[in-house]
N, C-alpha and C positions, 0 to 999 in steps of 0.2 A: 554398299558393303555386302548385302545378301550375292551380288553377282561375281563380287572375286570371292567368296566361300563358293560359290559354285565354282570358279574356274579350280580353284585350289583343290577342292574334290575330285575335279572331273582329273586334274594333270595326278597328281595322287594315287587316286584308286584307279583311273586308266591305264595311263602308262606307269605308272609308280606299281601297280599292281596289288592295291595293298588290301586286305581283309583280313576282320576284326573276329576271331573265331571264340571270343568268351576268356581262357584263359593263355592265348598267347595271340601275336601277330601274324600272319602269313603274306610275303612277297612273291610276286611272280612279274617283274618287270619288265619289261619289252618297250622301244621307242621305235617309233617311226623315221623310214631314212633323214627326212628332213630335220628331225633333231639330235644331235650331237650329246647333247649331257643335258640332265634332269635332276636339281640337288635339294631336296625338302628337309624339312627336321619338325617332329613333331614331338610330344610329351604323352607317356601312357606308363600309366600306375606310377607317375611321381619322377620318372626317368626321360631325360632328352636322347631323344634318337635322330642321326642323322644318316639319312642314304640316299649315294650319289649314285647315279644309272648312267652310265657310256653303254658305244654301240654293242658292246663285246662282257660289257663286267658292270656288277650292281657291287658297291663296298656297303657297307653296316658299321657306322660307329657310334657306341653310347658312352655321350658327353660325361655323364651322370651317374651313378649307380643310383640303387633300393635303397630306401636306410638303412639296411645291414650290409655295404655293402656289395651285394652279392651279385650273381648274373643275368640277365634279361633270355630268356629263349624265345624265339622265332624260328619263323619256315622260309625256306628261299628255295622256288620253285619243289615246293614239295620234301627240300631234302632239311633236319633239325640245324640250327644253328643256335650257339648258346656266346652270348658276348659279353665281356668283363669289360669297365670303363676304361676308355683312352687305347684301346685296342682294337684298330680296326679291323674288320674283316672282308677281303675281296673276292669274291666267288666268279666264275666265266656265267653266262647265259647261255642257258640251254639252246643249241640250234633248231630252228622252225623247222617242222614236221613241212613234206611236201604235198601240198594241196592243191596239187592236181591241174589240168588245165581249166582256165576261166571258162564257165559254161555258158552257156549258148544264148543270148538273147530271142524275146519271140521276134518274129518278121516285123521287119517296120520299126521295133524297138530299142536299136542297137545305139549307145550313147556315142553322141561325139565327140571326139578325139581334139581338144586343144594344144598349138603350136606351141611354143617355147616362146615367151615375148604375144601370142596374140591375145588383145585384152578380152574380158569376160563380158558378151552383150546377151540382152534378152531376145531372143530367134523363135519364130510362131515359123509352122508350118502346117501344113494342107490347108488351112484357113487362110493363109495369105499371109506376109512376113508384118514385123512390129510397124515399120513405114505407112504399111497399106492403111495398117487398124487406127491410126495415128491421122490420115488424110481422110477417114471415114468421119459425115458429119454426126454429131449426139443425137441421136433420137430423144425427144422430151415429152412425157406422156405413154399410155400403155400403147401398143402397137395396133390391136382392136377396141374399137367403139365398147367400154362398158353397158352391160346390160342390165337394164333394172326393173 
């Protein structure tokens, strides 16, 4: 149970973007290409809130009002957003800021680049690949004569 409250967090306040600033909610959403839509609902001060995140657009809709009620304010990227029950609201996503070209790795350091389809293997280099370390017999015992 502890480890889906972790995933649920992590998808959440990750990409859901969400933080708790004391007297209201603040969103700042963003998915990565690989996912498509993102749709959580949580409960804060008595109210169900549901928000769905596409590549382009985060909606905000409260299931639920206040006991009196009244409206829910939140942040969406920065900008106020105040929502009445059963009224959704869809805002665009703000466009990524350009960052620049990937910088440089040091020498020697540069990751490798995986094919489309080619599977994920454990790879040793300068010491010699996983095979070698693998046909290498166990040494049993400290390698020099303890001394006493």
């Amino acid at each position: 149970m502890a480890a889906l409250a972790g995933v649920w967090l992590a998808l959440v306040m990750g990409f859901g973007g969400l933080r708790d600033h004391g007297d209201e909610l603040a969103f700042a959403p963003r998915l990565p290409a690989a996912l498509t839509r993102l749709t959580f609902s949580l409960r804060w001060r008595g109210c169900r809130l549901q928000v769905t995140v596409t590549g382009d657009t985060a909606t905000y809709l409260l299931r639920d009002g206040t006991d009196d009620g009244g409206e829910v304010s939140l942040r969406h990227h920065g900008t106020p957003l105040h929502l009445r029950p059963g009224h959704p609201c869809r805002l665009p996503l703000p466009e990524l800021p350009d960052t620049g070209p990937e910088p440089a790795a040091p020498p020697g350091r540069a990751p490798r680049r995986r094919t489309a389809g080619q599977p994920v293997t454990a790879v040793r280099t300068a010491r010699g690949s996983a095979a070698e370390a693998a046909s290498q017999p166990a040494r049993s015992g400290p390698a020099t004569p303890a001394r006493g």
